[in-house]
Biotite code that builds the C-alpha atoms (Angstrom):
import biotite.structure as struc

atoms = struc.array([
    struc.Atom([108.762, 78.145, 103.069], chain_id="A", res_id=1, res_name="UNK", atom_name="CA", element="C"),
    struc.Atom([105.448, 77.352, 101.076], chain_id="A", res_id=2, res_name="UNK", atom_name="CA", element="C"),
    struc.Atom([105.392, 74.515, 98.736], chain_id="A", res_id=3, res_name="UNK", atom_name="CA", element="C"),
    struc.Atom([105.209, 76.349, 95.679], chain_id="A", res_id=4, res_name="UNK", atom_name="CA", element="C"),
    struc.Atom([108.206, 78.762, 96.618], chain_id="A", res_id=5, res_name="UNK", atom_name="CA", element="C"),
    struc.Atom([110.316, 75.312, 97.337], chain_id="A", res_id=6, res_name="UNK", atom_name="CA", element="C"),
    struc.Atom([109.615, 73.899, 94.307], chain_id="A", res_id=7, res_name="UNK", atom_name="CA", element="C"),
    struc.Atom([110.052, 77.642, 92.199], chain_id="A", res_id=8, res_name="UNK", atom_name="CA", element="C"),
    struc.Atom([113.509, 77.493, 94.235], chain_id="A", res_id=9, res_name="UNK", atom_name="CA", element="C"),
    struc.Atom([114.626, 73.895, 93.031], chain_id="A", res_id=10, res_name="UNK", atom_name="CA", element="C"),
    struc.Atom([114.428, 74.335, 89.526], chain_id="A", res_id=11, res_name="UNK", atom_name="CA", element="C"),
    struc.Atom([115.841, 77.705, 89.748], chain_id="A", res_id=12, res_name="UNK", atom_name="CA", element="C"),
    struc.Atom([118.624, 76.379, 91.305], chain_id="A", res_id=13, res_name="UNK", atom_name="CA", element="C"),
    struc.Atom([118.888, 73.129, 89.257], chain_id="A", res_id=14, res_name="UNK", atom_name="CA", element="C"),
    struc.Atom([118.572, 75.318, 86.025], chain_id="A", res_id=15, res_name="UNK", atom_name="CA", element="C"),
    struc.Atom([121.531, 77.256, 87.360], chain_id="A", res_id=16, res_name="UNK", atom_name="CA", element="C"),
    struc.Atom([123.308, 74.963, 88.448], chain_id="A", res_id=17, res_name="UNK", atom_name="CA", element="C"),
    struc.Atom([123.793, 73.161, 85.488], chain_id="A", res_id=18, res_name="UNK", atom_name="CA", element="C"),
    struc.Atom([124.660, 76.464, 83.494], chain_id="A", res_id=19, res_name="UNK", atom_name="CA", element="C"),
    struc.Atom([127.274, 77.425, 86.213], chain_id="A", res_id=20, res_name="UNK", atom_name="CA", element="C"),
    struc.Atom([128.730, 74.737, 87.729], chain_id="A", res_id=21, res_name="UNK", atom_name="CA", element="C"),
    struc.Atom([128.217, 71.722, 85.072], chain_id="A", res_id=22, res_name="UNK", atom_name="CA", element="C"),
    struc.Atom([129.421, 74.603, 82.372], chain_id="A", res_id=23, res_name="UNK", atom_name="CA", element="C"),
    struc.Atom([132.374, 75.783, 84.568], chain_id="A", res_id=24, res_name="UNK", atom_name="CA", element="C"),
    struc.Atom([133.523, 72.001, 84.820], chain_id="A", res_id=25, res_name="UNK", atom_name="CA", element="C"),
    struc.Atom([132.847, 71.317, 81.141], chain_id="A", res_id=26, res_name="UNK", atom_name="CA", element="C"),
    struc.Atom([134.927, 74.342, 80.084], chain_id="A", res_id=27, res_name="UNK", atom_name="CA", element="C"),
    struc.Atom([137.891, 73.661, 82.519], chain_id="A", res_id=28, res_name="UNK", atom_name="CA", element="C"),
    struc.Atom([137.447, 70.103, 80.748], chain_id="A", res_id=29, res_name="UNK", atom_name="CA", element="C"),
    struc.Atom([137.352, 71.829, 77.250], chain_id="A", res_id=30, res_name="UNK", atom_name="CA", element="C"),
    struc.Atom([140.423, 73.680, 78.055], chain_id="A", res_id=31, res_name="UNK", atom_name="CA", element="C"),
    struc.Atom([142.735, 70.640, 79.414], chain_id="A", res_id=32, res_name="UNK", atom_name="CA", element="C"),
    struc.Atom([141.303, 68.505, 76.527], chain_id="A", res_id=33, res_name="UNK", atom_name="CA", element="C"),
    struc.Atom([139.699, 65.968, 78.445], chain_id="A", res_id=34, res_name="UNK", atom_name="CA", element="C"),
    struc.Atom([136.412, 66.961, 76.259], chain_id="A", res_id=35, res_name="UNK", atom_name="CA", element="C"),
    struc.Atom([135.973, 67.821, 72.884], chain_id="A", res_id=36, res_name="UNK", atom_name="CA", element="C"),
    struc.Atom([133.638, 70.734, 72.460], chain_id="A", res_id=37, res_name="UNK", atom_name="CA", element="C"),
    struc.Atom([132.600, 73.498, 75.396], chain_id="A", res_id=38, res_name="UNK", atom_name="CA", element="C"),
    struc.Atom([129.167, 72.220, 77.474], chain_id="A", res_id=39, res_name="UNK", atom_name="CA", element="C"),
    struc.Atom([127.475, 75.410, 76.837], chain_id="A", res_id=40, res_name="UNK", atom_name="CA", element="C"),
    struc.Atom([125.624, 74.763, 73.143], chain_id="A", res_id=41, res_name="UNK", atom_name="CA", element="C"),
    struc.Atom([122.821, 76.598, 71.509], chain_id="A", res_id=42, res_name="UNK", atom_name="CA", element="C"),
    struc.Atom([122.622, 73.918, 68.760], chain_id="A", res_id=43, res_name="UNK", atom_name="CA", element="C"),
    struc.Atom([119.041, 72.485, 68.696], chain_id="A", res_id=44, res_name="UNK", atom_name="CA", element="C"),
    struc.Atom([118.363, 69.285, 69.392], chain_id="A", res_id=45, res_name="UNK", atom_name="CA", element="C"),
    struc.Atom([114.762, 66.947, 68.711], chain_id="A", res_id=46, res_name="UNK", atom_name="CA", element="C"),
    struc.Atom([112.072, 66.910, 68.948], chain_id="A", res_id=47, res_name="UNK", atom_name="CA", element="C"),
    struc.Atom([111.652, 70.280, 69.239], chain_id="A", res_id=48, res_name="UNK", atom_name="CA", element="C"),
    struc.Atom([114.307, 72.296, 68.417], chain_id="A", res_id=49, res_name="UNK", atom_name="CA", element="C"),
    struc.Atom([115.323, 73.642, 71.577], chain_id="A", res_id=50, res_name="UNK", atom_name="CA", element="C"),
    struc.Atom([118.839, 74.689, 72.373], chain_id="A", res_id=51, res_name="UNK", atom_name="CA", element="C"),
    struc.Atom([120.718, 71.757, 74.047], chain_id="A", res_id=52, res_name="UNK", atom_name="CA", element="C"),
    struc.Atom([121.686, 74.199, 77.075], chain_id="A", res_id=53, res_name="UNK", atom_name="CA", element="C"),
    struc.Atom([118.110, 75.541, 77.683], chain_id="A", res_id=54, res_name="UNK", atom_name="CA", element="C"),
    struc.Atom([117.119, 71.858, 77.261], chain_id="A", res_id=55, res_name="UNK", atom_name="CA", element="C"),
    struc.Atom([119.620, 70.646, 79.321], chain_id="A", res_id=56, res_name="UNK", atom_name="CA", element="C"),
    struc.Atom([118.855, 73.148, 82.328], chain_id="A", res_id=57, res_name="UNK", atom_name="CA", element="C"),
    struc.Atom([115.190, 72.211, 81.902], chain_id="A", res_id=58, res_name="UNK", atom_name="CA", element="C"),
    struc.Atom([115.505, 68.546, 83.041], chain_id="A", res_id=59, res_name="UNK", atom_name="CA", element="C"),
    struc.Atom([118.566, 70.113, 85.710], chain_id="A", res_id=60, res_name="UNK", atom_name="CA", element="C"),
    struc.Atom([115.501, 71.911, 86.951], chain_id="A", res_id=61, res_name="UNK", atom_name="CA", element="C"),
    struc.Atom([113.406, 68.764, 86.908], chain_id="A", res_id=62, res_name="UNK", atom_name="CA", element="C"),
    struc.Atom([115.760, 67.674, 89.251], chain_id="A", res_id=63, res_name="UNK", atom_name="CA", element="C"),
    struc.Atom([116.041, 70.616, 91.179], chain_id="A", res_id=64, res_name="UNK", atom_name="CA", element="C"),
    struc.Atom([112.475, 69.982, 92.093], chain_id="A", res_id=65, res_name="UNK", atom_name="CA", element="C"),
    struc.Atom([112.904, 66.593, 93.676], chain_id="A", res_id=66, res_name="UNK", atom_name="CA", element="C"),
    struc.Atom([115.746, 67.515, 95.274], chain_id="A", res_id=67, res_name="UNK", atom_name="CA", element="C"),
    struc.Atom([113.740, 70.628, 97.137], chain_id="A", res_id=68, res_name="UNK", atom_name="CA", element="C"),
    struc.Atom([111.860, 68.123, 98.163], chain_id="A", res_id=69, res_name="UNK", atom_name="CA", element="C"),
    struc.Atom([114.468, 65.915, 99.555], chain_id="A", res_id=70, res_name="UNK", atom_name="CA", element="C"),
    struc.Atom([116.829, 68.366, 100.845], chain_id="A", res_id=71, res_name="UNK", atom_name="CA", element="C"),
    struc.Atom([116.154, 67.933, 103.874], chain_id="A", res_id=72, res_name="UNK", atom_name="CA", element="C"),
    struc.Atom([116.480, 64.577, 104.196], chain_id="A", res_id=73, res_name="UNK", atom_name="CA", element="C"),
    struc.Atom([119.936, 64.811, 102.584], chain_id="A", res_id=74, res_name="UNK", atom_name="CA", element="C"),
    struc.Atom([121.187, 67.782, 104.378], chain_id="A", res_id=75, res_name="UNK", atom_name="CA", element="C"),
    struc.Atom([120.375, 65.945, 107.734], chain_id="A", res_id=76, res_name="UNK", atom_name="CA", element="C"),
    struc.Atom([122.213, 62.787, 107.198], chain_id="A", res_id=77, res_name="UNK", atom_name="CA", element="C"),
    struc.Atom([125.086, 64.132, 105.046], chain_id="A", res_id=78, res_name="UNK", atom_name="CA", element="C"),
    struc.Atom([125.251, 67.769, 105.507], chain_id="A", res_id=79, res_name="UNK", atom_name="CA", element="C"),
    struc.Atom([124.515, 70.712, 102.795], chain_id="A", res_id=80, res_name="UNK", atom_name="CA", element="C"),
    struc.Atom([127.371, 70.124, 100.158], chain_id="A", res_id=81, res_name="UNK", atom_name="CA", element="C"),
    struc.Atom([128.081, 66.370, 101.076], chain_id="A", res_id=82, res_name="UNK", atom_name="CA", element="C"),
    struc.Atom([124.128, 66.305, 100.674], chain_id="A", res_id=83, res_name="UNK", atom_name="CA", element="C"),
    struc.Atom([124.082, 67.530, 97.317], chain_id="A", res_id=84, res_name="UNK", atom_name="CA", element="C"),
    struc.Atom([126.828, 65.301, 95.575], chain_id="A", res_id=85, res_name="UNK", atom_name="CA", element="C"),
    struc.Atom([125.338, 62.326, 96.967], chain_id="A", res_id=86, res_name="UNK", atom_name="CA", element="C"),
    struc.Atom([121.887, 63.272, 95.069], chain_id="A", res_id=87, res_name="UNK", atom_name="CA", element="C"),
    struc.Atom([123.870, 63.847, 92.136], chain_id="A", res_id=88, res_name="UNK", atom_name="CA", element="C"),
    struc.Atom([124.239, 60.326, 92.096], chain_id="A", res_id=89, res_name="UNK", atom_name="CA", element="C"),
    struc.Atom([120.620, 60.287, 90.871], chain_id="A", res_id=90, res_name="UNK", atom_name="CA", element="C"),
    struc.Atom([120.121, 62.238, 87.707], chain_id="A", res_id=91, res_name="UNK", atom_name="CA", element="C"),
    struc.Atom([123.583, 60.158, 86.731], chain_id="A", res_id=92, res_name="UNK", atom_name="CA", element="C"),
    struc.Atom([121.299, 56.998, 87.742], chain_id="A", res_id=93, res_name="UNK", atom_name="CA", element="C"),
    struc.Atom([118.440, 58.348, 85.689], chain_id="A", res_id=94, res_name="UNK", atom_name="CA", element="C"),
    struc.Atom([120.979, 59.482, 82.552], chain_id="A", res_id=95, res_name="UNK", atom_name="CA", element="C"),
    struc.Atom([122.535, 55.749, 82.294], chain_id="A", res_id=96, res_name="UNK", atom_name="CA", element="C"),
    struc.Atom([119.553, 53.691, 83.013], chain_id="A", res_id=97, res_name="UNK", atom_name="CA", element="C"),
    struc.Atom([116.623, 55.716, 81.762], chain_id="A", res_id=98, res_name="UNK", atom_name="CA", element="C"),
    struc.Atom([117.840, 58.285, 79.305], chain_id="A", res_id=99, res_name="UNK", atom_name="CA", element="C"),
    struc.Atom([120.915, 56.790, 77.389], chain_id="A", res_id=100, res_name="UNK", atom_name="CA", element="C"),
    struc.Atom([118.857, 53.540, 76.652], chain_id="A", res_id=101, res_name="UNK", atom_name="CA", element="C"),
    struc.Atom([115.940, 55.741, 75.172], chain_id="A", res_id=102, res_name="UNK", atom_name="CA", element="C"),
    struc.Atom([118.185, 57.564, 72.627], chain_id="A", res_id=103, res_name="UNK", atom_name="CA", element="C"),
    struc.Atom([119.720, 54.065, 71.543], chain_id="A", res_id=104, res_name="UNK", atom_name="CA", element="C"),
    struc.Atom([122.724, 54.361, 72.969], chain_id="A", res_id=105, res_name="UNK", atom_name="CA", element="C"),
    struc.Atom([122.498, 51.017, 75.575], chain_id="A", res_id=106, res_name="UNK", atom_name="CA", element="C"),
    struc.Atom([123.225, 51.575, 79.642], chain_id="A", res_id=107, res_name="UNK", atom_name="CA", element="C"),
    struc.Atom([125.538, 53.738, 80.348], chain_id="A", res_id=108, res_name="UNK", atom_name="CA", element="C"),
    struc.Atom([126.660, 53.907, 76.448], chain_id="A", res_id=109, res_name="UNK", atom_name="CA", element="C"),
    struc.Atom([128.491, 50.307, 77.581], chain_id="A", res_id=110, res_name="UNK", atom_name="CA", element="C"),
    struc.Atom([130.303, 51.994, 80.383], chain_id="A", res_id=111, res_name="UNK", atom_name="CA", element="C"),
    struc.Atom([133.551, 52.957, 78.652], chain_id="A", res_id=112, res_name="UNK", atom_name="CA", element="C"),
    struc.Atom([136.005, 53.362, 81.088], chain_id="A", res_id=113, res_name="UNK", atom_name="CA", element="C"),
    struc.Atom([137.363, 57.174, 79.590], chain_id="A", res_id=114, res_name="UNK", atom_name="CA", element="C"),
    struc.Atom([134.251, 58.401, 79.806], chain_id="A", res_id=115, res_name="UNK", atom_name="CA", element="C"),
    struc.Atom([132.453, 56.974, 82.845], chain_id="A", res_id=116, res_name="UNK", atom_name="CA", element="C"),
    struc.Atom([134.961, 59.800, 85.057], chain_id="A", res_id=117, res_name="UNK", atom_name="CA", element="C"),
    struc.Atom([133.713, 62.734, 83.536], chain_id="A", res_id=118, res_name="UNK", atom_name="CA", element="C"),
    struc.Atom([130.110, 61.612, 83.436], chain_id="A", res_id=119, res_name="UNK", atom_name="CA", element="C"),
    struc.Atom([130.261, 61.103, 87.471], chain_id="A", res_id=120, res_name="UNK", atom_name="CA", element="C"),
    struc.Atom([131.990, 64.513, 88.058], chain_id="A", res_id=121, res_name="UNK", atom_name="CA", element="C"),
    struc.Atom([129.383, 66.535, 86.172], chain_id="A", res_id=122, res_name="UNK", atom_name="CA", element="C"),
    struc.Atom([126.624, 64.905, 88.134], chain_id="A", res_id=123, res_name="UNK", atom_name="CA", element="C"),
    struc.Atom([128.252, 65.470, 91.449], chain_id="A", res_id=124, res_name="UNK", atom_name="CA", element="C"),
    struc.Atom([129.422, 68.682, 90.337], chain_id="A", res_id=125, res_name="UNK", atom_name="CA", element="C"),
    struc.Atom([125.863, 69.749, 89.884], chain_id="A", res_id=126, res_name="UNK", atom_name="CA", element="C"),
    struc.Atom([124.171, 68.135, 93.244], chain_id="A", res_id=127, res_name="UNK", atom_name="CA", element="C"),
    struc.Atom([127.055, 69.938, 94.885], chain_id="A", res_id=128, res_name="UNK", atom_name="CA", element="C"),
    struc.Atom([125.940, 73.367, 92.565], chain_id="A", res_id=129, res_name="UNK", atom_name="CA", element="C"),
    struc.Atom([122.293, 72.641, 93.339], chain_id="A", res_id=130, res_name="UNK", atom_name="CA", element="C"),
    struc.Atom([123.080, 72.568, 97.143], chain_id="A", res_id=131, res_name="UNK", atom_name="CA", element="C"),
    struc.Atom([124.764, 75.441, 97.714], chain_id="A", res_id=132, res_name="UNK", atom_name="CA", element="C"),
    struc.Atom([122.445, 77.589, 95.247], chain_id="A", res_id=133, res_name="UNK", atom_name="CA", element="C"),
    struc.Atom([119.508, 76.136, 96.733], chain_id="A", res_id=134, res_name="UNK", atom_name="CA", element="C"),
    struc.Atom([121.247, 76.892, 100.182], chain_id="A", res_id=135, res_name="UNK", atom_name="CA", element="C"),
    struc.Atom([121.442, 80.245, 99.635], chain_id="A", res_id=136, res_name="UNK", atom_name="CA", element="C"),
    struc.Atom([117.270, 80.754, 98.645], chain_id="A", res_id=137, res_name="UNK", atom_name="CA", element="C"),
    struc.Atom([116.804, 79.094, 101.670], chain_id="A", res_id=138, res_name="UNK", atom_name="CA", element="C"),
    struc.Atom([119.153, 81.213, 103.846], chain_id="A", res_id=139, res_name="UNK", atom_name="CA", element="C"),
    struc.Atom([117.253, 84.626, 101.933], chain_id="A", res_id=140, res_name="UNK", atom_name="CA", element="C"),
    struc.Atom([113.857, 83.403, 102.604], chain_id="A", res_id=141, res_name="UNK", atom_name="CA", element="C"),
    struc.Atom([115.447, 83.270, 105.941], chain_id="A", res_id=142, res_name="UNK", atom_name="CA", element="C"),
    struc.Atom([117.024, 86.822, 106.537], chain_id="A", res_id=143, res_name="UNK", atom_name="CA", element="C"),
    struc.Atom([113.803, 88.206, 104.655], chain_id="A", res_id=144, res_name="UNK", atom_name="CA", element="C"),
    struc.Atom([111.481, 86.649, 106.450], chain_id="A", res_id=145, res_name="UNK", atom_name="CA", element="C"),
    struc.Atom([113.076, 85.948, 110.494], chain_id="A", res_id=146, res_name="UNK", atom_name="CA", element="C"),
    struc.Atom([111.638, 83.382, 111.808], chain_id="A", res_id=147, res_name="UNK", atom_name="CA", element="C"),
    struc.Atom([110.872, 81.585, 108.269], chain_id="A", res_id=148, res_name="UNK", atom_name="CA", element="C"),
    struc.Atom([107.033, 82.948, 108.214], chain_id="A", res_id=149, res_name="UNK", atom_name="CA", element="C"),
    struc.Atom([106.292, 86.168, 106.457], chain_id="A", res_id=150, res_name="UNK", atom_name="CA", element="C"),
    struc.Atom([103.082, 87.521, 109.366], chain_id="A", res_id=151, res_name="UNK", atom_name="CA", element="C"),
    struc.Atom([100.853, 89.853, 107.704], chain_id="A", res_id=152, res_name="UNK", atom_name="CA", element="C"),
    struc.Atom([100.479, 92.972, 110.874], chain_id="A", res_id=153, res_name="UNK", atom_name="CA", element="C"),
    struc.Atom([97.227, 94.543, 110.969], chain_id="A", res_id=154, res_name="UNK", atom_name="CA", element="C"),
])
């Protein structure tokens, strides 16, 4: 698989898999009250007014990108969905350390106990999504092209 085709394939399947998977978690978590509001939100947020979802799935993608990159590595030593919740452990990494501090909000928002549960299953929700989505465009590239190299015939 070409470089470009990896890395078009990661953020697809980051993208989606926060839309599917992170939403189908945050919606069972809506339902049972465990959250207050459904995941999937069109209300804009700064700086540029972009829909929180579509924003959201962009930096999912983001994601998706270094973990085409490191799939391999994960899916040797941990297997394809194993794989993917272990790198799931990143972006939650990235939100506590990186992100939350940047909005004001301190690491991990002070790590309150209620909420650090559901932060941890959303983020290994979604490596797990972003396995098994990015599992599948690797097993089509695969059917469509046996062998794994598309050979122009002359």
């Amino acid at each position: 698989m070409s470089t470009s085709t990896r890395i078009f394939f990661g953020f697809a399947a980051g993208f989606l898999s926060h839309v599917i998977f992170q939403g189908a978690l945050g919606a069972g978590f809506y339902v049972t009250n465990i959250i207050p509001a459904l995941p999937w939100s069109l209300m804009p947020v700064g700086p540029l007014g972009i829909p929180r979802t579509i924003s959201l799935g962009f930096w999912a993608g983001l994601w998706g990108i270094a973990y085409a990159w490191l799939e391999p590595w994960f899916t040797a030593r941990f297997g394809r969905v194993l794989g993917g919740a272990v790198f799931g452990i990143g972006p939650l990494l990235g939100h506590w350390f990186i992100a939350q501090p940047l909005r004001g909000l301190g690491v991990g928002s002070g790590f309150k106990p209620s909420v650090m549960p559901i932060e941890i299953s959303f983020h290994v929700v979604f490596g797990i999504g972003l396995a098994i989505l990015f599992g599948l465009a690797l097993s089509l590239i695969r059917t469509s092209h046996p062998g794994g190299v598309a050979v122009k015939q002359r």
